[in-house]
N, C-alpha and C positions, 0 to 999 in steps of 0.2 A: 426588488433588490437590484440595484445597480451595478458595474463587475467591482469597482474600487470596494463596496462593503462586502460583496461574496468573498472578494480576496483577503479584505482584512479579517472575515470572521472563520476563516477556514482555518482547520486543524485538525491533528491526527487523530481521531476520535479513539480512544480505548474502550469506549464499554457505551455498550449500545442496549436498547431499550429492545423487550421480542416485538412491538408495532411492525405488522409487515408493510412494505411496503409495494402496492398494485404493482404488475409486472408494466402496463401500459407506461407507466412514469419509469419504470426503467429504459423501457424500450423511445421515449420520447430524449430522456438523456444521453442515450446513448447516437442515437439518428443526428441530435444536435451537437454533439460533441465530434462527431465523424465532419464539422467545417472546419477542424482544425488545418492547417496548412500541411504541406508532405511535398519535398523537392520532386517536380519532375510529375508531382498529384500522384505518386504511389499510392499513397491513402494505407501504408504497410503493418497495418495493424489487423490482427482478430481477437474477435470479444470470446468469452464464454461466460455467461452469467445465468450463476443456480440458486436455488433457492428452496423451499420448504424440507419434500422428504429427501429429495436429491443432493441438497447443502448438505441435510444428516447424517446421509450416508455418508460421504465423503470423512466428515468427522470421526464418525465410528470406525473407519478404515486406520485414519490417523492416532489415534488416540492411545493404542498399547505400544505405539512407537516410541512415545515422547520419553519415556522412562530409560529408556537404554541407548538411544540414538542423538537426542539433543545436547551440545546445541548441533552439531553438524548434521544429523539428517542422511541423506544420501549424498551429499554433497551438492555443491552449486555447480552449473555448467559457466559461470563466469562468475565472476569478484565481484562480489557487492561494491566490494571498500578497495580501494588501491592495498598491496599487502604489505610496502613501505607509506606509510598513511603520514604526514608531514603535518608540518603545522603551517598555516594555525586551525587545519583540516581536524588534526587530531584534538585537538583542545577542544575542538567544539562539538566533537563527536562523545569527549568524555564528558563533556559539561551537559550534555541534552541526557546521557545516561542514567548521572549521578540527578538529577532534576525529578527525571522519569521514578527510578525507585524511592529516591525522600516523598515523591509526591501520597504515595502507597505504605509506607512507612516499610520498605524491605532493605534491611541494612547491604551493607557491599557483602560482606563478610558472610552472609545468608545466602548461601548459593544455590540450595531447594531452591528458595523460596522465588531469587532470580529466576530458576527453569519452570518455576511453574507459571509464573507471570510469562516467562515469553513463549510459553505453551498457547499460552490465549492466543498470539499471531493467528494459529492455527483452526482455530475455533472463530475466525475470522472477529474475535471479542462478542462473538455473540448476536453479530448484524444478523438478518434476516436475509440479506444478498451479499453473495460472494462472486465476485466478478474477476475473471482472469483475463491474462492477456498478453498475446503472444506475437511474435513478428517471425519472418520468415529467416531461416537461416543464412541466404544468401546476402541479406542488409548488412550493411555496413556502419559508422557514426555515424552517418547524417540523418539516415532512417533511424538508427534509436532515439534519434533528437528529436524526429518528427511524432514518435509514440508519445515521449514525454509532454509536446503539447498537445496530446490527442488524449492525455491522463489527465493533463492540468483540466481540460475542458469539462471532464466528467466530474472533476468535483465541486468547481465552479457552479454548474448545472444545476450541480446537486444542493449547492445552498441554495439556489434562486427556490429550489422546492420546500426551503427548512429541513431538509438534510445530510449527514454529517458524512465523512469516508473518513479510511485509513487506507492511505495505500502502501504496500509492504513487499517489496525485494526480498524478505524472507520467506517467500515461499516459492523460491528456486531452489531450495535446500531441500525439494521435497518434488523437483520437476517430474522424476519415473513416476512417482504415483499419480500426481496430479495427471501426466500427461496419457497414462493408462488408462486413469477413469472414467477422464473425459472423450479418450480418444481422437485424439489430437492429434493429426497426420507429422510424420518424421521429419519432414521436410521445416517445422517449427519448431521456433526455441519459447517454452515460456518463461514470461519475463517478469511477471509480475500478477501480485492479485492484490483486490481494491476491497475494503470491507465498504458496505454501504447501508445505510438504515437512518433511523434515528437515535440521535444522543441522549446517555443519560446526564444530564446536567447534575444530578447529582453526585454521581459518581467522583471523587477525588481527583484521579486520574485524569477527568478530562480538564480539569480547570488548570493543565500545565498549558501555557505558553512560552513556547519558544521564545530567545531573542535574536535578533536581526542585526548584522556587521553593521555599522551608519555606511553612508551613502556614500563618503570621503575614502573609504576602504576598500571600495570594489568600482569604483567609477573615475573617471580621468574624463575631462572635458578641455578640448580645444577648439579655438578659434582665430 
């Protein structure tokens, strides 16, 4: 697979198949993912990637939470979303929403049925590898820019293998336990976890495609 068709066939996987997947093909993604670039070769990124009983656990920890606590959680140590969200940010934040629950058929107005759906976040949709991933608290934007294409790489990666991720910022909402479990030195913020496995092509939910601003909306070319 070339990177133009890894890029075009990438997407947020919601529902994953139990296929485990070998820890060596993790650990190969993840080694080759680590060329991504980092100002200055910080390289200011740490992995943690669990899997079998140790994924379990973690779920089973999470699990009696979701009912009293969701959607907030413990709160996030930073803003997913700007908290004045503008347009045409916002528009397209509600448009990928309203997409996401017609795709599953959960009305707006069905708000269980929302919380249970974004309960799966945490159940990582049921991948077989849950990968997190945190940078150092002393970074600043440049270094969370450089994470981001140190995330872009692993899922890239991850299709050259026929592999699907979901990577998901909502699970800062839930950083205390995460960073408890794992034990995660203080000096780190986590920032993110990656679902990873294989797709159920079946499933509904994966056959949502986003769509894409055209190219005349985000690009200015001079000469």
């Amino acid at each position: 697979m070339d990177v133009r068709d890894a890029i075009a066939t990438r997407y947020s996987c919601r529902a994953f198949l139990p296929t485990p997947v070998a820890q060596h093909t993790v650990r190969e993604i993840l080694a080759a993912a680590a060329r991504a670039p980092s100002g200055g070769n910080l390289q200011p990124w740490l992995v943690h990637a669990i899997a079998g009983t140790r994924l379990e656990a973690l779920k089973d920890q999470l699990r009696p939470r979701f009912a009293n606590e969701l959607p907030r959680g413990e709160g996030a140590e930073y803003d997913v979303y700007p908290r004045e969200l503008k347009e045409p940010y916002y528009g397209r934040r509600a448009r990928v929403g309203t997409q996401l629950y017609d795709s599953i058929g959960i009305a707006r107005a069905d708000r269980p049925g929302r919380y249970r759906q974004f309960a799966r976040n945490y159940l990582f949709y049921d991948a077989p590898v849950g990968i997190f991933v945190s940078i150092d608290r002393t970074m600043g934007p440049p270094q969370w820019s450089d994470v981001g294409g140190f995330i872009q790489n692993i899922m890239l990666l991850a299709r050259e293998q026929g592999l699907e991720t979901c990577p998901q910022e909502s699970w800062a909402i839930w950083h205390k336990e995460v960073v408890e479990f794992l034990k995660v030195d203080s000096t780190l913020m986590l920032f993110c976890g990656l679902a990873l496995g294989y797709g159920d092509d079946a499933a509904p939910i994966n056959r949502l495609r986003t769509d894409r601003a055209p190219l005349e909306e985000f690009a200015v070319f001079q000469a």
